[in-house]
N, C-alpha and C positions, 0 to 999 in steps of 0.2 A: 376360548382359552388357547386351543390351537393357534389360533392367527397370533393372538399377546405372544405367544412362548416362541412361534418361528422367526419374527421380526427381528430381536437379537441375535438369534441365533445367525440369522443370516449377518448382519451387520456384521458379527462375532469372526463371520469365517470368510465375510468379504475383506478386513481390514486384513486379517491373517494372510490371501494370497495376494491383496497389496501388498504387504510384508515383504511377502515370500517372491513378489514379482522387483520389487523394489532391491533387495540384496544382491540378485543374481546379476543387473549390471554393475552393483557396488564393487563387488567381491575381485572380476578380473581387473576394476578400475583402479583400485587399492595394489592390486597386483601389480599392475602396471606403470605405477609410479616410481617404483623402486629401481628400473634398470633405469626408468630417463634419467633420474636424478643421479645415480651414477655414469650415466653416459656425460652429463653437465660439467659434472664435478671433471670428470677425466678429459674434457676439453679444454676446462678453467684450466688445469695441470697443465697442458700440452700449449696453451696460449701462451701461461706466465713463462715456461720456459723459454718457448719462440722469441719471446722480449726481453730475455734474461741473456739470450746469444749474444748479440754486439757488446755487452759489457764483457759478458764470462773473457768473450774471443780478445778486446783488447787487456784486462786485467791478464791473462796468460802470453798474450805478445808483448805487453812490455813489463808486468812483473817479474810471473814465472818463468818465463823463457829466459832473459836475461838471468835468474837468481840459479839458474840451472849451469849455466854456463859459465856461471863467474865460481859455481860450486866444482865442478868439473877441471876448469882450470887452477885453482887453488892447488890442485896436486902435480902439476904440470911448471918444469922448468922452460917459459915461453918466454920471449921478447917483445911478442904480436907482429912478428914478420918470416922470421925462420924456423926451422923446425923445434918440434916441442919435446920435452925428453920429462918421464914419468920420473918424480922423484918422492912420491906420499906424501907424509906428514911433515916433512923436512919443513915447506913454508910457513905450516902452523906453529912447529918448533922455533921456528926464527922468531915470529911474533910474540911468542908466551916467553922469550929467553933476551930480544933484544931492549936495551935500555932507553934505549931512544926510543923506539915504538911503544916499549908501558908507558914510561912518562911521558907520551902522547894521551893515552889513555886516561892516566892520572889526573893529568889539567882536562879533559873533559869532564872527569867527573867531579872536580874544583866547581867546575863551571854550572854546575847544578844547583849551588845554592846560589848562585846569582840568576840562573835562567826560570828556577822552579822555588824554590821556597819566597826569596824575594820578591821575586813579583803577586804569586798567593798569597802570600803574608798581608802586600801592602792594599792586594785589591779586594782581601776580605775588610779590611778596616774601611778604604773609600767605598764600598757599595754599601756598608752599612751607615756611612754617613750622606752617601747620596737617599738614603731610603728616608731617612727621616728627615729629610729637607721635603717640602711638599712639590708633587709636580705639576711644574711649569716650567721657566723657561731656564731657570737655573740648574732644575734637575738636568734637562736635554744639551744644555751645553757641557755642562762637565761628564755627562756620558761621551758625547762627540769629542771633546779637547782629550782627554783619555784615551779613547779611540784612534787616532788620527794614526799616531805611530806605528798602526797594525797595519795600514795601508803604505806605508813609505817600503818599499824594495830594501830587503836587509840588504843589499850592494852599496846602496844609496846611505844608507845607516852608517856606514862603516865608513863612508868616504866624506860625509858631514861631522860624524864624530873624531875621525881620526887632527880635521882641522880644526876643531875647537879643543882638542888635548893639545895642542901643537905649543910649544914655548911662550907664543904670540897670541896663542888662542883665547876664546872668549872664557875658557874654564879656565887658565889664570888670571886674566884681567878680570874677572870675577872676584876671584880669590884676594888681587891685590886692593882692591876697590874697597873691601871689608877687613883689610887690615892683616889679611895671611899671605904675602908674598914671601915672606921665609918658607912658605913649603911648593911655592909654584917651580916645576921641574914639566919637562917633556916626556908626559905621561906613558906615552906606548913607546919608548924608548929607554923606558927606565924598567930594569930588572927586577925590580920588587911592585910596582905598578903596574905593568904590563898587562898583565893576566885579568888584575882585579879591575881595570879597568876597561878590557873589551867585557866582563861580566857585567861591566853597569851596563853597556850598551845593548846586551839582549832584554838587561832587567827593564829601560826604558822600552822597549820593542814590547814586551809580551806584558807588562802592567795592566796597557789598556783593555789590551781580551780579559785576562784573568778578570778585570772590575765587570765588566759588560755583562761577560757569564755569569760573574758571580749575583749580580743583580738578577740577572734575569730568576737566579735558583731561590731568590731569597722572596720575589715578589711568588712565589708556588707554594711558603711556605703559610699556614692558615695561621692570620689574624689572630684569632681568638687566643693562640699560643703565649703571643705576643699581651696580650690582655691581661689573659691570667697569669703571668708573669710580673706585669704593673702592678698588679691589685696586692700580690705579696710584698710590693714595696720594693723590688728589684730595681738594681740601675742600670746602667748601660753596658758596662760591663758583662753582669751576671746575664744580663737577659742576653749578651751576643756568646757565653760559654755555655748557656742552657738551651736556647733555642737557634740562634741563628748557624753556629755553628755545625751541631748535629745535622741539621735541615738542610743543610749542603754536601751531606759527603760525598754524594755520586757527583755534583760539579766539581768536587776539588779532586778526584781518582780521574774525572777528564782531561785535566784542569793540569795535573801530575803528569799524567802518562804524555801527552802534547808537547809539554815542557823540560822534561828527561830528554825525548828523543829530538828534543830540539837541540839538547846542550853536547847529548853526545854525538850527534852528527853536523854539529856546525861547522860551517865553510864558509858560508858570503862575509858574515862581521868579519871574521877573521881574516880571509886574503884582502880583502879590501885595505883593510886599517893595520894591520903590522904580517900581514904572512908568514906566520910563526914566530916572529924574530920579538924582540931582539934576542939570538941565539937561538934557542927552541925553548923559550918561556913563554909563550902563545901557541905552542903548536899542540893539533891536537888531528885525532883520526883522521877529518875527512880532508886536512892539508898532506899529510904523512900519504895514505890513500895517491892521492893525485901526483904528487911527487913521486913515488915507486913505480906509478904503471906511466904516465906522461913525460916526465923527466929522465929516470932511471932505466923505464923498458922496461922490468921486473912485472909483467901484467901478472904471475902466479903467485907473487908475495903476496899482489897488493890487492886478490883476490882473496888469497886465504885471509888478511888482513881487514877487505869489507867482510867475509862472514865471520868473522871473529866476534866485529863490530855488530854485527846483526843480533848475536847471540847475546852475547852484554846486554842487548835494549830488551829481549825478552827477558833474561834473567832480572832485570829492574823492573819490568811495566807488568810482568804478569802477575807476579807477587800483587802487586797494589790495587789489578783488579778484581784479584780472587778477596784479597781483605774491603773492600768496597762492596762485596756481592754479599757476602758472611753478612755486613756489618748491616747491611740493608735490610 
């Protein structure tokens, strides 16, 4: 009975300083995981930084540093050659007071329903009808012919468009071809067309992004939506104000914000194809801008006049992305 009753016992108390022999390397090895892993971690940190330098270094040599010095000279009476004489808020005054520089202002933000609503307008309808064409080669060409115009140099834009508005141009021999030459006139030289008509030419420029993107948000958006939508007997309409629409807001706040600061700092359509004129019914910031510090010498108006301009595009784009993050 002895032997029966030791055999366990032993087992009993051999397993135990297994145990017991088994923890004691556990214990400091468990311990010991914890600095490496922050030692890892804090080299990861100290890497992505190291790789984060040549960006940081060039976004501050030619963001920040230039937006530093153009903030600096805004209060400064300079020519960019002779001496500079401290004058404050005087150049901000000049721009919140002169008429000519608001109504620079004014037709930029004219310019926004032809650079930003018209062209999201027109590339939510074609991506919804590129969607329900099936793909192949049909789909891939009309994304590409769409396209095209994103790639042409707005310099280039301006100076093809400005010849086909031209008296002789192909948008009146157009015009007279279908029976409307009572209204063929020399577009960007006519006072009440001027405007509206460099807006078509951003509206054809930025069309094709707006479609691309917006296709791209609409193939993310799930199927099945789209299904049970059918199944209540919905048509093309209801299904693109219940579904397609919603299912896109965060491309259309990119889509916005892109297309604002397009409209309120355009320059290329515009020198290109009328340089403000005729008069200053095309003229808008980033012409006004160029003229005061290149032409005029006034580098401190036309300083205080880009941050003016700077400020505008946040007061427009951040509203739109705060209401895009809410709505999300």
């Amino acid at each position: 009975m002895q032997k029966a009753t030791t055999g366990p016992v032993r087992r009993r108390s051999g397993q135990q300083e297994s145990a017991a022999a088994g923890s004691t390397p556990a214990g400091p090895a468990v311990a010991d995981r914890k600095p490496r892993k922050r030692k890892s971690v804090g080299r990861a940190g100290y890497i992505a930084w190291l790789l984060l330098v040549p960006a940081i270094a060039v976004y501050g040599g030619f963001v920040l540093v230039p937006l530093a010095m153009g903030l600096q000279y805004s209060f400064y009476d300079w020519n960019g050659v002779g001496a500079s004489t401290f004058v404050g808020i005087k150049n901000y005054a000049q721009v919140l007071t002169d008429p000519v520089l608001l109504g620079s202002i004014l037709n930029a933000i004219t310019l926004i329903v032809f650079f930003t609503l018209i062209p999201i307008g027109v590339g939510l309808i074609l991506a919804s009808l590129i969607r329900s064409m099936r793909q192949g080669l049909m789909s891939s060409a009309a994304q590409t012919i769409l396209f095209l115009p994103q790639i042409v140099p707005l310099a280039a834009a301006g100076i093809a468009w400005s010849w086909m508005y031209a008296q002789t141009g192909t948008v009146n021999q157009v015009l007279s071809a279908v029976g409307l030459g009572g209204i063929t006139r020399s577009w960007l030289a006519d006072y009440g067309t001027a405007l509206p008509a460099v807006g078509l030419i951003g509206s054809w420029v930025l069309t094709g992004l707006c479609t691309v993107l917006l296709l791209t948000g609409i193939g993310k958006i799930d199927g099945s939506l789209y299904e049970a939508v059918r199944l209540d007997g919905a048509g093309w309409w209801r299904e693109f104000f219940t579904v397609t629409l919603p299912g896109l807001r965060q491309e259309i706040a990119v889509l916005a914000t892109l297309t604002i600061i397009a409209a309120l700092s355009s320059f290329d359509i515009i020198y290109t194809s009328t340089q403000g004129g005729p008069g200053r019914t095309t003229l808008v910031p980033g012409i006004s801008i160029f003229r005061i510090g290149f032409t005029q010498s006034d580098v401190g108006l036309a300083s205080a006049f880009g941050i003016v301009l700077m400020v505008l595009v946040l007061l427009v784009v951040l509203p739109i992305q705060r209401l895009s993050k809410v709505n999300d």
